[in-house]
C-alpha angles and dihedrals in degrees: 000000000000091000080069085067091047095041107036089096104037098125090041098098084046108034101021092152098102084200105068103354133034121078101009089075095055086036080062096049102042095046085046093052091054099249111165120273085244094075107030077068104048090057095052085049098081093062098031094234120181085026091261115144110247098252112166118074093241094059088040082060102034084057093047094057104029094106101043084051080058087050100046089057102056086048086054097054098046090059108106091255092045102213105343102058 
């Protein structure tokens, strides 16, 4: 499921407080647009909400690269054309 990696921080730039917002707003979208269970997982995974293990391959990696994702894109943004160079 390659769209878990794109879409795992969709509510960050709006909801960045992991207490109360990122990543339960995007949880909620994605679960009301009828995404699989799979991936509604897998993006709670990062921050081990409900206090469940991260079990699958694809949580124990989205956990694992979450932060350099995080990197990348800063990287990304600092080039002279930002994102589209």
């Amino acid at each position: 499921m390659g769209a878990t990696g794109l879409l795992h921080d969709l509510d960050y730039e709006r909801y960045p407080n992991l207490d109360d917002g990122h990543p339960r707003y995007a949880i909620k979208e994605l679960e009301a647009r009828g995404n699989p269970r799979e991936l509604v997982r897998a993006v709670a995974s990062p921050r081990g909400l409900h206090g469940r293990p991260r079990e699958t391959p694809m949580e124990k990696t989205l956990y694992a690269v979450d932060e350099l994702s995080g990197f990348v894109l800063a990287v990304a943004y600092v080039r002279p054309d930002g994102l589209t160079g």
